[in-house]
MIDOSE-1310 file (N, C-alpha, C; in nm, 2 decimals, decimal comma, always signed):
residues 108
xxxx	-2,83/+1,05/+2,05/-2,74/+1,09/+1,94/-2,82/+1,08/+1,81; -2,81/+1,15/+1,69/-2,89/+1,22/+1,58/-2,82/+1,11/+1,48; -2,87/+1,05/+1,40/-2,82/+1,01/+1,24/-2,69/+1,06/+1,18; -2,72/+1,22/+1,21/-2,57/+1,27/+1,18/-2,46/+1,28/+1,26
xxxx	-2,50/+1,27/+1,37/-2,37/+1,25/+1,48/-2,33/+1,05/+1,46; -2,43/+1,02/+1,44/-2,37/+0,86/+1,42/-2,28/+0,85/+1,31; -2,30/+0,89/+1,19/-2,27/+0,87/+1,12/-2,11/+0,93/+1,10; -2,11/+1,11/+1,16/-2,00/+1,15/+1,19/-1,86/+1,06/+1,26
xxxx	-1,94/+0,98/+1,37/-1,87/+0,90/+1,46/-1,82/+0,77/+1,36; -1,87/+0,75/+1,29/-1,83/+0,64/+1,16/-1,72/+0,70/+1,08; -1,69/+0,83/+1,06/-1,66/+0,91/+0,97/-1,69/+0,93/+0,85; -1,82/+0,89/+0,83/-1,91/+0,98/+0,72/-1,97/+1,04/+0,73
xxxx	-1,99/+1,17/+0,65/-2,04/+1,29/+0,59/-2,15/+1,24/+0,57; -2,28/+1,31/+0,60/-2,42/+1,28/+0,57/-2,50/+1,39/+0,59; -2,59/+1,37/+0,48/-2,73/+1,47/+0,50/-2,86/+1,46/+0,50; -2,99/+1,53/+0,55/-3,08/+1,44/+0,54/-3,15/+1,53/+0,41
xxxx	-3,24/+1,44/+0,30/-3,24/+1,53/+0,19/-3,44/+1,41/+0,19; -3,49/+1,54/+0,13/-3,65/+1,50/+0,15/-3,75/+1,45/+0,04; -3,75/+1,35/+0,10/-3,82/+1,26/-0,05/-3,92/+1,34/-0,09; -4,00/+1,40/-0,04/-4,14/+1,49/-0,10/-4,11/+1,61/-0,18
xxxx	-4,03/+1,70/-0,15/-3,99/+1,79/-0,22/-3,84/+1,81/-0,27; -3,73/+1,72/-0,21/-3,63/+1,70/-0,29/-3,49/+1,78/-0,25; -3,53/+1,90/-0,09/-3,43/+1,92/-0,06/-3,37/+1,94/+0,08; -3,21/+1,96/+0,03/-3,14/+1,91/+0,17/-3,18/+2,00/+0,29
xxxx	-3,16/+1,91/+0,38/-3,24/+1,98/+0,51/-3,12/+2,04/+0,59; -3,01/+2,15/+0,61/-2,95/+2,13/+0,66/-2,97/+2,26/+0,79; -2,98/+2,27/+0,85/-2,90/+2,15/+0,96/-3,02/+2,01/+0,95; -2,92/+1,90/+0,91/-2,98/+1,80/+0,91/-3,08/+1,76/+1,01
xxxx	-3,17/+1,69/+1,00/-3,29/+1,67/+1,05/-3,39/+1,53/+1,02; -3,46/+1,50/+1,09/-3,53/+1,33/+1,02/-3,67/+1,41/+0,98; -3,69/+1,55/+0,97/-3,80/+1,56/+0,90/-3,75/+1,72/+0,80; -3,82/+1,76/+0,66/-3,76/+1,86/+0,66/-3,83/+2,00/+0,68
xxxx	-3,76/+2,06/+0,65/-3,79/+2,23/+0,74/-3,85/+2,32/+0,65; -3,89/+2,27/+0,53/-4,01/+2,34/+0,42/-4,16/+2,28/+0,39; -4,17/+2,14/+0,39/-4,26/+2,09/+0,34/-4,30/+1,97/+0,47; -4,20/+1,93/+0,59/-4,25/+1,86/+0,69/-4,22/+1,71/+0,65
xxxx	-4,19/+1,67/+0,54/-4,19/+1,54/+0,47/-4,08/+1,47/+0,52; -4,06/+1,36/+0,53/-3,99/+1,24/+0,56/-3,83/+1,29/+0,45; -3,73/+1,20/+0,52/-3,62/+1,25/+0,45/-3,52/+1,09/+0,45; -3,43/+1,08/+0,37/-3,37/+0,99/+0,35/-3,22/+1,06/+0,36
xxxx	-3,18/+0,94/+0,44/-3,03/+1,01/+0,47/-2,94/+0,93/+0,35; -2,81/+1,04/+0,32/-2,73/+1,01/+0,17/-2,59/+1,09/+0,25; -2,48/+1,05/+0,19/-2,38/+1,07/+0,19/-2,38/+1,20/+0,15; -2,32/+1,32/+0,15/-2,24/+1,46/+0,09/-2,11/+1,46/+0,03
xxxx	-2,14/+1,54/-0,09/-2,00/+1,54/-0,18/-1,88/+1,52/-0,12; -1,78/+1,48/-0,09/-1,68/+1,55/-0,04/-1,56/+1,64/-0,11; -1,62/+1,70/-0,18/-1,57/+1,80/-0,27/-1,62/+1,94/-0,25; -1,58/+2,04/-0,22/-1,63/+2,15/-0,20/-1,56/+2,31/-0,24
xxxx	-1,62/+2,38/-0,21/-1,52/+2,52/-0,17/-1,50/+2,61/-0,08; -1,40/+2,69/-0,08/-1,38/+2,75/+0,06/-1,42/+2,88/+0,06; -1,49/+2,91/+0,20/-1,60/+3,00/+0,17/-1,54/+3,10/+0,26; -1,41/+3,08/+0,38/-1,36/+3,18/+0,42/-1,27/+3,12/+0,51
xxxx	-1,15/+3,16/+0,57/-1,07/+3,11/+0,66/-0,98/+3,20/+0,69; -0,92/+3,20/+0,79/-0,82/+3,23/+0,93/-0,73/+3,17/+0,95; -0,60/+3,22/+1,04/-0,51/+3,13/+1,07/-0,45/+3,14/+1,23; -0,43/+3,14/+1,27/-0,39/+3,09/+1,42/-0,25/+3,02/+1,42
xxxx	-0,17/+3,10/+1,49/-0,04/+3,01/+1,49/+0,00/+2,94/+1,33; -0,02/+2,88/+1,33/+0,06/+2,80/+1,20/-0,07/+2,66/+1,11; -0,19/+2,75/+1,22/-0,28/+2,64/+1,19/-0,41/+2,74/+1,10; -0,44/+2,64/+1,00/-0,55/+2,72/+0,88/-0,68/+2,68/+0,96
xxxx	-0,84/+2,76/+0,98/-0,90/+2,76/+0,99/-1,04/+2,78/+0,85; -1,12/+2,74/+0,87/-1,19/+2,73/+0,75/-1,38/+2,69/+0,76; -1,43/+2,74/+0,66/-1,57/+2,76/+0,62/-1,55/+2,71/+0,48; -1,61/+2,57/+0,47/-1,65/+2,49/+0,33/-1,79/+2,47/+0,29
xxxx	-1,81/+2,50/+0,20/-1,95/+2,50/+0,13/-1,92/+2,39/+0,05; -2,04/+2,27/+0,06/-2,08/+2,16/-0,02/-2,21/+2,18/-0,10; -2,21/+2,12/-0,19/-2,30/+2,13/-0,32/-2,40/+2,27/-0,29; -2,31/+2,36/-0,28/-2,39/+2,50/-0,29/-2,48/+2,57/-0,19
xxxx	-2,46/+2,46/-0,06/-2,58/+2,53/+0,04/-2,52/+2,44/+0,19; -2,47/+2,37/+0,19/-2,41/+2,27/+0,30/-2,25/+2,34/+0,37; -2,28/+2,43/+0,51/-2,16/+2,50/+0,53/-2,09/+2,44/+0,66; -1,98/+2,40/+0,64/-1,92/+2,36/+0,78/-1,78/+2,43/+0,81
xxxx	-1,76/+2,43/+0,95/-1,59/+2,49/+0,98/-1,56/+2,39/+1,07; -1,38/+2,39/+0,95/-1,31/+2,30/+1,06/-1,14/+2,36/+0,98; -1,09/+2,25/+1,00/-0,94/+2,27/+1,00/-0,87/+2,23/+0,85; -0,81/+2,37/+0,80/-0,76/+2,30/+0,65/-0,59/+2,29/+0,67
xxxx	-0,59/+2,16/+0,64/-0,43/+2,15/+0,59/-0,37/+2,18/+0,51; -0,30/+2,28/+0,49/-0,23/+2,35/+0,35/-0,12/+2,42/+0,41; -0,01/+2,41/+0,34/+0,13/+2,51/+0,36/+0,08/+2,62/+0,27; +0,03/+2,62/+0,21/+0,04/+2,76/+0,13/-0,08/+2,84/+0,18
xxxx	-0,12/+2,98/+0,13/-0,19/+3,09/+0,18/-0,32/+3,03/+0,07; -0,41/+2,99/+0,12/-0,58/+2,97/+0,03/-0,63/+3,07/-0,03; -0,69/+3,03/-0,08/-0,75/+3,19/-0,15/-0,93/+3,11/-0,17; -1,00/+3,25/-0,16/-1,16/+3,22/-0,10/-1,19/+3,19/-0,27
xxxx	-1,28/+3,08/-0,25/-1,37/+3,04/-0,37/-1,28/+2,92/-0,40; -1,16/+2,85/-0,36/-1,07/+2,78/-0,39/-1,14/+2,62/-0,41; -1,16/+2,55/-0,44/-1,15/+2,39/-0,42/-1,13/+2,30/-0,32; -1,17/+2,23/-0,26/-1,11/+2,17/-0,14/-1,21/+2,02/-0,15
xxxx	-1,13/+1,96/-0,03/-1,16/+1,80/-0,01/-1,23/+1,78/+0,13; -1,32/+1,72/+0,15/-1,28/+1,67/+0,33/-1,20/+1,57/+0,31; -1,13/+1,52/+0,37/-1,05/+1,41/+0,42/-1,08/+1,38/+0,55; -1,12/+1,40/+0,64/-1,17/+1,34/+0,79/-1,28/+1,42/+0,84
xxxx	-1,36/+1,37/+0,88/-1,49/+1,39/+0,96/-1,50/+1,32/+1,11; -1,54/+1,35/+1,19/-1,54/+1,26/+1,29/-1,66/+1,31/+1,43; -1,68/+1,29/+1,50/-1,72/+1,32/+1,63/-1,69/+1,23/+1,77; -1,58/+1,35/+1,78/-1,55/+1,30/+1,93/-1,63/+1,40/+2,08
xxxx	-1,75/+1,40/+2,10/-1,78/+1,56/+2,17/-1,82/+1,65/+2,08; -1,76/+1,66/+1,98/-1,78/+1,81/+1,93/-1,78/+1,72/+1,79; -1,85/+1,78/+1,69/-1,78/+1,76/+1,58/-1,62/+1,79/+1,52; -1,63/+1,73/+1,40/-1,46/+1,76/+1,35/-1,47/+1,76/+1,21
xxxx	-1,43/+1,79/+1,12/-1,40/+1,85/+0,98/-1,24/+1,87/+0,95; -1,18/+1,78/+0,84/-1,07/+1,82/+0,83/-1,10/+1,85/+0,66; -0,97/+1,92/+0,58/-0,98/+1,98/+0,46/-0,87/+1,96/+0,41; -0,88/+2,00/+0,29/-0,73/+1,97/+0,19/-0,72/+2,04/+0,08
xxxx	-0,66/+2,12/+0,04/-0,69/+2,19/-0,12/-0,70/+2,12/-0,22; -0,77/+2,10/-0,32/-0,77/+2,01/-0,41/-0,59/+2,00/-0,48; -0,56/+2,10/-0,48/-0,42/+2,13/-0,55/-0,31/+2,10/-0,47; -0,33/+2,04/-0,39/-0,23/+2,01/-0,23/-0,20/+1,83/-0,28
């Protein structure tokens, strides 16, 4: 299991970001994917925005972009209809098997 599945299973958000050149490696990684350098793992905003989503039955689906380059899909909680570019939260992270991502509109 990877740094970031451990961490997932804790339920924090993490990335690995590279001390030599300074950026996030995502898909995370213990080395990075420009310059080869060593990387230090750090927490991810949990603030973000919504980069596209779906709905299924009564349930919102969702694509959240964190600090401008960090993209994940999971499940947004909202009664109302989202609108793309909108604000959002994670509120749960987890790994059971699969990863998990949950969301929240900031305005919710």
């Amino acid at each position: 299991m990877t740094k970031f599945d451990e961490a997932l299973k804790a339920g924090k958000f993490v990335c690995s970001e590279c001390q030599k050149c300074k950026k996030l490696v995502w898909p995370p990684n213990d080395y990075c994917n420009r310059c080869f350098g060593k990387v230090k793992w750090r927490p991810v905003s949990i603030t973000g925005k919504l980069v596209e989503f779906s709905k299924r039955n009564e349930v919102f689906f969702c694509i959240a972009e964190f600090e401008n380059q960090i993209r994940v899909m999971g499940s947004l909680e909202s009664t109302i209809v989202p609108t793309i570019g909108q604000d959002l939260k994670l509120i749960k992270c987890g790994h059971n098997g699969n990863e998990e991502f949950v969301f929240q509109l900031n305005n919710s």
